[in-house]
C-alpha positions as CSV (number, residue, x, y, z in Angstrom):
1,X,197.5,148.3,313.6
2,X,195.4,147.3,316.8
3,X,191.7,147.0,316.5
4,X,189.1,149.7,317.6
5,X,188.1,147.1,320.7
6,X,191.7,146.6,321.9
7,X,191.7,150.7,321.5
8,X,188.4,151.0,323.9
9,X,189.9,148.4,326.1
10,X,193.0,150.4,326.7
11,X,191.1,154.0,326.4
12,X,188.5,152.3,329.3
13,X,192.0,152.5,331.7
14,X,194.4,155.5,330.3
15,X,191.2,157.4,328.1
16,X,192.3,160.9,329.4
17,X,196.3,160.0,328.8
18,X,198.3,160.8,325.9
19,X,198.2,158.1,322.9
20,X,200.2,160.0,320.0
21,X,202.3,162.8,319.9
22,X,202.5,164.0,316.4
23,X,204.8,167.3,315.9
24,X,203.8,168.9,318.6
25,X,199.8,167.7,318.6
26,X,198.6,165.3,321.7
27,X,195.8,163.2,321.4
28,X,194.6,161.6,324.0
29,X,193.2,157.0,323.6
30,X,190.0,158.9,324.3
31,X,190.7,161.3,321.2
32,X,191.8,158.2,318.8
33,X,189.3,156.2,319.7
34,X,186.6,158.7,318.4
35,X,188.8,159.8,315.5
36,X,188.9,155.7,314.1
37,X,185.5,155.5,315.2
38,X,184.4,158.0,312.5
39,X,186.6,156.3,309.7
40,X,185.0,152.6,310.3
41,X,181.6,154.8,310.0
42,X,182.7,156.4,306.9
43,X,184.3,153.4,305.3
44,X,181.2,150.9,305.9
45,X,178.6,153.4,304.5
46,X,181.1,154.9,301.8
47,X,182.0,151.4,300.1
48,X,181.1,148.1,299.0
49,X,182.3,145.2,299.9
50,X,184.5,145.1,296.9
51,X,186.6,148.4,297.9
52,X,187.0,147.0,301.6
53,X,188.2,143.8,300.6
54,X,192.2,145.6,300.7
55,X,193.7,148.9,300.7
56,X,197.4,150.3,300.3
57,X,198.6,153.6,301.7
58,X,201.3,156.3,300.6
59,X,201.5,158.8,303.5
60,X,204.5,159.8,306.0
61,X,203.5,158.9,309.8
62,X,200.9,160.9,311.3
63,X,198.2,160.4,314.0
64,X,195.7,160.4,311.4
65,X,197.6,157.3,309.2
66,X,197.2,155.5,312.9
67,X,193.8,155.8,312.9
68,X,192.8,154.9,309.0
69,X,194.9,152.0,309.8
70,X,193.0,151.1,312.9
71,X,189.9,151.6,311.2
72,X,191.3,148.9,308.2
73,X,191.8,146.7,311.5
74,X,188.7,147.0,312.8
75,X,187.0,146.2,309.2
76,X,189.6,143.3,308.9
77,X,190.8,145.1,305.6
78,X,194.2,144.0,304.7
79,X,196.3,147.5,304.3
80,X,199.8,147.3,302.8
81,X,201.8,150.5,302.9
82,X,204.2,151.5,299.9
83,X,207.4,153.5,300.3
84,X,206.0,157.2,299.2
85,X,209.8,158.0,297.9
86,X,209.8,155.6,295.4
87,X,209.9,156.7,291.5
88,X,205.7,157.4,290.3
89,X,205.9,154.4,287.3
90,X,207.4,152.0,290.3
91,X,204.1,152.9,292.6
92,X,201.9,152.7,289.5
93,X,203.5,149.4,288.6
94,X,203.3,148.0,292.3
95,X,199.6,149.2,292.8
96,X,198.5,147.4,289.8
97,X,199.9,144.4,290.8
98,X,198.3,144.9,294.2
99,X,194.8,146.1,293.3
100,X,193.9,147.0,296.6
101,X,190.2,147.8,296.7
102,X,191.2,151.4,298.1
103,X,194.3,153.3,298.2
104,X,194.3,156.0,301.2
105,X,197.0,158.4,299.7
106,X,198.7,161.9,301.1
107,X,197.7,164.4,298.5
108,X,200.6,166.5,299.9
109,X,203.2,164.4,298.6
110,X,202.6,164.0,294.8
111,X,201.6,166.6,291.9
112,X,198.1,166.3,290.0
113,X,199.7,164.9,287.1
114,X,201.1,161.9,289.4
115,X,198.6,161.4,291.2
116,X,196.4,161.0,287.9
117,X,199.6,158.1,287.2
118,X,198.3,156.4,290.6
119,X,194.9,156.3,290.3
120,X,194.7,152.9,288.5
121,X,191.5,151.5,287.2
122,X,189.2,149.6,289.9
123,X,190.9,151.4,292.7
124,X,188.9,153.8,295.0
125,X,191.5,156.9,296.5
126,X,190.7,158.0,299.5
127,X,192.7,161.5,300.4
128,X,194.7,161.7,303.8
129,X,195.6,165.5,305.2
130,X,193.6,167.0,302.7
131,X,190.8,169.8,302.4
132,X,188.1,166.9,302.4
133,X,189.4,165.6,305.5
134,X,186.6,167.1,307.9
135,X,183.7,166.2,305.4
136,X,185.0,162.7,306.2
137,X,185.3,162.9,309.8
138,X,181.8,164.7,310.0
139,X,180.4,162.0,308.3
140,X,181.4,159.6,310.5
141,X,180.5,161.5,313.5
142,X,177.0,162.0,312.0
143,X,176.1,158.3,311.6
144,X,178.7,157.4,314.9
145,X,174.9,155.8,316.4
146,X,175.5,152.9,313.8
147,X,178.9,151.9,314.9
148,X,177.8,149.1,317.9
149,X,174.9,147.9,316.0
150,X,177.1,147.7,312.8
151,X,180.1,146.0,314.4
152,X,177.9,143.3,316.0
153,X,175.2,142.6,313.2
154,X,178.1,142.2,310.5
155,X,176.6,139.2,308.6
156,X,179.7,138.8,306.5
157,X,182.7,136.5,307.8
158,X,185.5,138.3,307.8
159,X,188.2,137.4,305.3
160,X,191.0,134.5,305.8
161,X,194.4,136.6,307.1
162,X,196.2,137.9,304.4
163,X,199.1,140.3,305.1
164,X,200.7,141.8,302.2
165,X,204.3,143.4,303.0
166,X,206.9,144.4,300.3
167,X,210.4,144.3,300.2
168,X,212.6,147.2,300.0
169,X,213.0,148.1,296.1
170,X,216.5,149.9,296.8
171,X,218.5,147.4,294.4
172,X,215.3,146.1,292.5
173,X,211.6,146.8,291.4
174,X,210.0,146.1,295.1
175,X,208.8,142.2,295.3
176,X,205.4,141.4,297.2
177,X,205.7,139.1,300.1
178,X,202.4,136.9,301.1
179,X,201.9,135.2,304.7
180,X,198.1,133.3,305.5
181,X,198.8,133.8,308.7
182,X,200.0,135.9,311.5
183,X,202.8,135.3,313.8
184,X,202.3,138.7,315.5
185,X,201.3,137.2,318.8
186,X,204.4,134.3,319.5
187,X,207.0,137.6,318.8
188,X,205.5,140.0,320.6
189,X,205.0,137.6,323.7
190,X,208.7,136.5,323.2
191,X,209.8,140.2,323.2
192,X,207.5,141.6,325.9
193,X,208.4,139.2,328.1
194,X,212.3,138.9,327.8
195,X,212.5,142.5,327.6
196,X,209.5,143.4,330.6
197,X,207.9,145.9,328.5
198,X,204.7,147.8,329.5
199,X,202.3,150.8,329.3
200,X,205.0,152.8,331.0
201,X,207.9,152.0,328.2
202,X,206.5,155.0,325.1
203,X,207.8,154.3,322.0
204,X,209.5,156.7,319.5
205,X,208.3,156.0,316.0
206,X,211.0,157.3,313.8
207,X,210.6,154.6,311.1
208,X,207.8,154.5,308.5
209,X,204.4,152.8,309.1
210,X,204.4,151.4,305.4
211,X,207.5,149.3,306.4
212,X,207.6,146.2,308.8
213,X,210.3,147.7,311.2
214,X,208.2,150.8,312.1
215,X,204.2,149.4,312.0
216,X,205.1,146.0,313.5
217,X,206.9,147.9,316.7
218,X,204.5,150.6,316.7
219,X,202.2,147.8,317.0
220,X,203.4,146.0,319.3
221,X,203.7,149.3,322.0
222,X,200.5,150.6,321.0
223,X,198.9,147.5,321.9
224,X,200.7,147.5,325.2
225,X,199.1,150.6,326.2
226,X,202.5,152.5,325.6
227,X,202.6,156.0,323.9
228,X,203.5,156.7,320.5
229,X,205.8,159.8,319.9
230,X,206.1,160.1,316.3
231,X,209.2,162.1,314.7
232,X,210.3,163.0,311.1
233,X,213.8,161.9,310.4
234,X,214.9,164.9,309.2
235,X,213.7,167.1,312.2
236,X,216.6,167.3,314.6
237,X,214.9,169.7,317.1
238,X,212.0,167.1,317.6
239,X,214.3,164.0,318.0
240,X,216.1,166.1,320.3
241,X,213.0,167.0,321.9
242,X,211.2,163.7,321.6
243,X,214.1,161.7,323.5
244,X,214.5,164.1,326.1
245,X,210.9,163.2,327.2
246,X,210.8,161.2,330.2
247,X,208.8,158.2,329.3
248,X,209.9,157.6,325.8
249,X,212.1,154.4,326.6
250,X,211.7,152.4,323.6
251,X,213.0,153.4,319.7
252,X,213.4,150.9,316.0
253,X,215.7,152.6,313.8
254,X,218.4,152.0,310.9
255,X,222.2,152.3,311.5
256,X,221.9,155.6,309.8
257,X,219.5,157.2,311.7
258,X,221.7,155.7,315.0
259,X,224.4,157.9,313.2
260,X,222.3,161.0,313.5
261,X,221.3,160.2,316.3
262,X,225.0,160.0,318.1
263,X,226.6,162.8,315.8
264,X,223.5,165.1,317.7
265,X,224.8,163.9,321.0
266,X,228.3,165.0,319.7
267,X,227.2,168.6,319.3
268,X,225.4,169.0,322.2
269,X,224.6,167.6,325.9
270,X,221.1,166.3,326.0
271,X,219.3,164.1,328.3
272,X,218.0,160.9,327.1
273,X,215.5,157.7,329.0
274,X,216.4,155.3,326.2
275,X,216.3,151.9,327.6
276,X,216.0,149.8,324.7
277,X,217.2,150.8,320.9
278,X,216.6,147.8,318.4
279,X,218.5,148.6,315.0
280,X,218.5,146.8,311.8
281,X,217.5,146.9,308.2
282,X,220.7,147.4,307.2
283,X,224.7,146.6,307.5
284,X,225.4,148.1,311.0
285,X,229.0,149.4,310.9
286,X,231.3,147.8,314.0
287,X,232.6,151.4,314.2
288,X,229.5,153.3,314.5
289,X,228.5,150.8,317.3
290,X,230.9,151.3,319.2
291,X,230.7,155.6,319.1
292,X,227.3,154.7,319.7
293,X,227.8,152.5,322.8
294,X,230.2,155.3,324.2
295,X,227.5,157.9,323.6
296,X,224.1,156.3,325.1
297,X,225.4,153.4,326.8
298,X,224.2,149.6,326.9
299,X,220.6,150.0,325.1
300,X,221.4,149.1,321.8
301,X,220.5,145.6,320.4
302,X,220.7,144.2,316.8
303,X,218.7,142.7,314.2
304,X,218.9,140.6,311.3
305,X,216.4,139.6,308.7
306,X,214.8,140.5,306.0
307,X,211.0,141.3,304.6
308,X,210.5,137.7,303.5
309,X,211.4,136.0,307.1
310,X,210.9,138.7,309.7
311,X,213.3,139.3,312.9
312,X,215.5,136.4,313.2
313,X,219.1,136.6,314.5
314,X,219.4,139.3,318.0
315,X,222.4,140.7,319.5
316,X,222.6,142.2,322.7
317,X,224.8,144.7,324.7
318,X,226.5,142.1,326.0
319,X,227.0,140.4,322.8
320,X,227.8,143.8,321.2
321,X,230.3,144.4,323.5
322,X,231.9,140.9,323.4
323,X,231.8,140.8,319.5
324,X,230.7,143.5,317.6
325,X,231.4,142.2,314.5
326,X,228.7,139.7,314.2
327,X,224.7,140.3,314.0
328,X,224.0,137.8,316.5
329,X,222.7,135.1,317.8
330,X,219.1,133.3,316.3
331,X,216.3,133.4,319.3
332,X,213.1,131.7,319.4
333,X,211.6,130.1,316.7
334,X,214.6,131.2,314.6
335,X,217.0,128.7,312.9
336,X,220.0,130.1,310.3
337,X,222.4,127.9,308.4
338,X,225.3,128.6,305.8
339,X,225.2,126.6,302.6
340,X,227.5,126.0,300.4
341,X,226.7,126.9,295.6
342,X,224.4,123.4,296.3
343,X,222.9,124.3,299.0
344,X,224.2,121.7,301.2
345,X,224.8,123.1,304.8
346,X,228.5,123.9,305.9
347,X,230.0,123.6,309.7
348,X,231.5,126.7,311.9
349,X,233.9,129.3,310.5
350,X,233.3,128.3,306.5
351,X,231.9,130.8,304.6
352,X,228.5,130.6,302.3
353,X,225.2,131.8,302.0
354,X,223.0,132.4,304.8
355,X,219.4,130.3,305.2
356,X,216.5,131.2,307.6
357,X,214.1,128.7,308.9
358,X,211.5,130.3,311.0
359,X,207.8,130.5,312.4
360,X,207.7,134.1,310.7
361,X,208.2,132.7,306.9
362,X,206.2,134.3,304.7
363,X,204.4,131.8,302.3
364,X,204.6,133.0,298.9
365,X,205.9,135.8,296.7
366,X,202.9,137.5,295.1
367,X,203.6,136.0,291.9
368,X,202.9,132.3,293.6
369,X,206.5,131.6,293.9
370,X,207.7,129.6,296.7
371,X,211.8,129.7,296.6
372,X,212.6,127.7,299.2
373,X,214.3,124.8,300.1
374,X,214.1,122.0,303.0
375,X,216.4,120.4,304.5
376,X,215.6,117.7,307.4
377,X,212.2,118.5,308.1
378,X,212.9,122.4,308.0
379,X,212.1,124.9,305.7
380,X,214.5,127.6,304.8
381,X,214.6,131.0,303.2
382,X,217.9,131.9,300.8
383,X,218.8,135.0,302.1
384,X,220.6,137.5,300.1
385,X,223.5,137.5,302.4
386,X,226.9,135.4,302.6
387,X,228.6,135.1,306.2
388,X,229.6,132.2,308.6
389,X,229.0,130.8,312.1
390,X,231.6,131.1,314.5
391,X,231.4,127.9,317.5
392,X,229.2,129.6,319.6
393,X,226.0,130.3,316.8
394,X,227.2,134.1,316.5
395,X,226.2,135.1,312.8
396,X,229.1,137.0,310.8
397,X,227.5,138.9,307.8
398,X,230.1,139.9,304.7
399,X,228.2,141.1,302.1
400,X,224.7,141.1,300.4
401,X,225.1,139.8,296.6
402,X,222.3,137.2,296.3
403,X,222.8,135.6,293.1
404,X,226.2,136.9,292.0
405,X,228.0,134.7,294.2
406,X,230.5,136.9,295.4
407,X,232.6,135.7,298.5
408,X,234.5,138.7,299.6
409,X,234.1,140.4,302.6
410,X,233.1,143.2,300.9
411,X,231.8,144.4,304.8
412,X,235.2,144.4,306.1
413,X,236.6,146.6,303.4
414,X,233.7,148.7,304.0
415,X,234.9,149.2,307.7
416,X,238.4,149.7,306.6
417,X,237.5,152.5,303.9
418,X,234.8,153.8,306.3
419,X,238.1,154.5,309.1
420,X,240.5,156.5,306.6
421,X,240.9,160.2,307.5
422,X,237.9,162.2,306.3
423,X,235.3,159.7,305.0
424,X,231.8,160.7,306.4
425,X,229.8,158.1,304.9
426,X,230.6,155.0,302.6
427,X,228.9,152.0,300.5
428,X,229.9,149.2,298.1
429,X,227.9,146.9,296.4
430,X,229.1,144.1,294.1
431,X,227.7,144.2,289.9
432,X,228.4,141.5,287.7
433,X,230.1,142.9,284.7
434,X,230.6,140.7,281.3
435,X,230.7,137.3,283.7
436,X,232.9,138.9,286.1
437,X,232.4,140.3,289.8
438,X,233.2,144.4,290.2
439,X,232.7,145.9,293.7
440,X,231.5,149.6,293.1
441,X,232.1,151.8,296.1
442,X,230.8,155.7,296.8
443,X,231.9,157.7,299.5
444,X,231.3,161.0,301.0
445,X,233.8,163.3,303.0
446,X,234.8,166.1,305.0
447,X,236.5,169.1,303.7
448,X,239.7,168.1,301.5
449,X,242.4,169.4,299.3
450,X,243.0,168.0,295.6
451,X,245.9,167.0,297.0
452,X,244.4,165.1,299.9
453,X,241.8,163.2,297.3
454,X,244.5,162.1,295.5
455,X,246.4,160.4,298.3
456,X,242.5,159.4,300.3
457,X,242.1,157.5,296.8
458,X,245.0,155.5,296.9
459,X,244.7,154.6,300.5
460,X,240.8,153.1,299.4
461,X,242.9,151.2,296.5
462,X,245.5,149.7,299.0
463,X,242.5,148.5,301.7
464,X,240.6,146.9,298.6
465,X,243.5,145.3,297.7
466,X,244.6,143.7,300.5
467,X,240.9,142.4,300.6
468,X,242.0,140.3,296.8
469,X,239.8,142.7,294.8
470,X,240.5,142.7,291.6
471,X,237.8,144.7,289.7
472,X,236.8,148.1,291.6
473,X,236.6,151.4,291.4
474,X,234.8,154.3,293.5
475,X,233.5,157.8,293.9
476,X,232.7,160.7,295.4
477,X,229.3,161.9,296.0
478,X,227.6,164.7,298.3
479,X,225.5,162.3,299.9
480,X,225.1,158.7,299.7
481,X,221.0,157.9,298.8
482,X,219.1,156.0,301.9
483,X,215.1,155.3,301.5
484,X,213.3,156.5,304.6
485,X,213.4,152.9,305.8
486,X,217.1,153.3,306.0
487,X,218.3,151.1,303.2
488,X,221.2,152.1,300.9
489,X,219.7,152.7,297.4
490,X,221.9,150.2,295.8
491,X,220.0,150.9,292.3
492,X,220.7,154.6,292.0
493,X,224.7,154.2,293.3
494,X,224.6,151.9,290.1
495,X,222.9,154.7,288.2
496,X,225.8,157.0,289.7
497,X,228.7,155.3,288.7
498,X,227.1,154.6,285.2
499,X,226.9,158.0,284.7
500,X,230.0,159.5,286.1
């Protein structure tokens, strides 16, 4: 999050204009500057050195998470938030590995007994939207004379850079992600400039600060001077609201949430000042692009990456509407390859795994491995994805299988299942069974007869077989299982088909 000085600097132009709008609250730069004001108090006189060295966070978004994190900022405390949905043991597990020096923690969301589970040894916990949250603010405000003569007699040199992000968890226990330094500044340049953002383009925060696609963006506005309007996913009435707001230009989100998104539109005739909707995270189907496009117009643009090299590959409108099928092209700073099982790089149109080289790297994996390989002078990140390169650098994702090798197009048979006759919702991942590749596939749908399932089951079979599948098999649920980040949970449609 920006610092408390970049927060005066902007406050000292727009201090009476809105900052956050958080379910229905405003609060003015003035308001937020005051509010992380008293938490830098709070924290310097309420910890030693040892308890501000880092800090992770399990909270939804609020104005109040935007100024603890501000306040980290300010302190130069390295804050690293964890995904609040994820099982109590997997948290436990993660924060131990972390052992941030405080944990900042939504009461709200967890029972006593699990937040006993989280409160591991050497780790202060410090409540967020809780009955003690005035006593904390109060004591800030009480000893707010300190603040100028504590932020410029600070003795001790802040710590080397040290930013701590972790990767999704949805197939796998969560894997930490280390970078020594920032590239925050060259990507935010890149996109304020190609994209002419300012002050006057407010930013819809939809996506979680504890992931990289919501706090890097958020970020990135904040700093601008922009507006932040922040919205719970599953509120329709304040997306609804929220977009029909005349200055909120600028949104992140996941392919699913795009989905929501367009399927409200369906319903209902609502204004929108959209101007520029970045989505990724997570496969993008060609078919919900294009309802999308029809719906809201040209303001949707692509991404592709991952935790471990940031935002790499773009597509545009106009690619989007030229080919939808690809992810994009790599912009600045941003080199991909496909490589063939020995990691030797393969020409346009042939098929392999896809490799990032990039100024937004991350260095390490918190367990001090480094897997990456070089080729010329470059070094690239093994990405968990297989595609190709068509002749003019457009990427073409086909499926996400990292080690197991798998070279179908397990993406194209996802669009062909996802356009049968009453499929809502669908997702197939690939398991490696006794030494042999099975594609797993659930599905949700409308309304049906038995007699409808029967023949909607067979029409799956015929698409996966014209695909050369030769192990699959798939299922029904309710609802297929996203992570508030947007990301498929992978792991528990495993657990699903296990059990059914």
């Amino acid at each position: 999050m920006i610092t408390l000085s970049r927060l005066n600097e902007i406050a000292a132009l727009h201090g009476n204009q809105i900052c956050i709008t958080d379910d229905n609250r405003k609060y003015t730069w003035n308001e937020i500057v005051r509010e992380t004001e008293s938490r830098v108090v709070f924290l310097h006189r309420a910890f030693n050195e040892e308890h501000l060295r880092s800090a992770c966070y399990l909270s939804k978004n609020s104005a109040e998470l935007v100024c603890w994190l501000a306040a980290f900022a300010t302190l130069g405390i390295s804050a690293s938030g964890l995904d609040y949905s994820l099982p109590v043991g997997t948290l436990s597990a993660l924060i131990g590995r972390i052992r941030p020096g405080l944990l900042l923690i939504s009461y709200s969301l967890f029972t006593p007994d699990e937040l006993s589970n989280l409160n591991t040894s050497g780790t202060s916990m410090l409540p967020i939207d809780s009955p003690t949250d005035p006593v904390i603010r109060d004591i800030g405000e009480l000893h707010l004379p300190e603040l100028d003569n504590l932020l410029s007699t600070r003795t001790t040199p802040p710590p080397p850079f040290r930013a701590v992000s972790l990767t999704s968890g949805t197939s796998s226990v969560p894997k930490i992600a280390l970078r020594y330094r920032s590239f925050d500044a060259r990507r935010f340049a890149w996109f304020t400039r190609r994209f002419g953002f300012s002050d006057a383009d407010g930013f819809m925060l939809i996506l979680p600060l504890y992931h990289a696609a919501g706090n890097s963006w958020a970020r990135m506005f904040m700093g601008l001077g922009a507006p932040l309007y922040l919205v719970d996913q599953d509120d329709e009435s304040a997306l609804e609201r929220t977009l029909a707001t005349d200055n909120v230009r600028a949104t992140v989100m996941t392919p699913n949430l795009v989905v929501r998104m367009t399927g409200l539109a369906s319903r209902k005739a609502f204004c929108h000042h959209l101007r520029w909707v970045l989505v990724g995270g997570s496969y993008f189907p060609m078919k919900n692009k294009l309802v999308a496009r029809a719906a809201f117009g040209d303001i949707f643009y692509e991404y592709y990456g991952c935790t471990e090299t940031g935002v790499n590959v773009l597509s545009e409108p106009t690619d989007l509407l030229a080919c939808p099928a690809s992810v994009g092209r790599p912009f600045d700073g941003n080199r991909v390859m496909i490589l063939d099982e020995g990691n030797r790089p393969l020409g346009t149109g042939a098929k392999g795994r896809v490799a990032i080289s990039s100024y937004m790297l991350m260095d390490e994996y918190g367990d001090g491995s480094r897997p990456f390989i070089t080729i010329g002078d470059e070094r690239y990140f093994l990405m968990a994805d297989y595609g190709y390169l068509d002749d003019s650098g457009r990427l073409f994702l086909m499926n996400r299988n990292g080690e197991i090798r798998d070279t179908h197009d397990v993406y194209r048979i996802e669009e062909n299942i996802r356009s049968l006759p009453c499929i809502t919702d669908v997702a197939l991942v690939t398991v490696q069974l006794q030494g042999e590749n099975h594609v797993r596939c659930i599905f949700s749908t409308d309304q049906y007869s038995k007699e409808k399932f029967i023949r909607l089951i067979e029409k799956i079979n015929e698409q996966v077989a014209k695909n050369g599948v030769i192990h699959f098999s798939a299922h029904r649920v309710d609802k297929i299982p996203y992570s508030p980040s947007g990301k498929v949970r992978f792991g528990e449609i495993i657990r699903i088909l296990e059990a059914a």
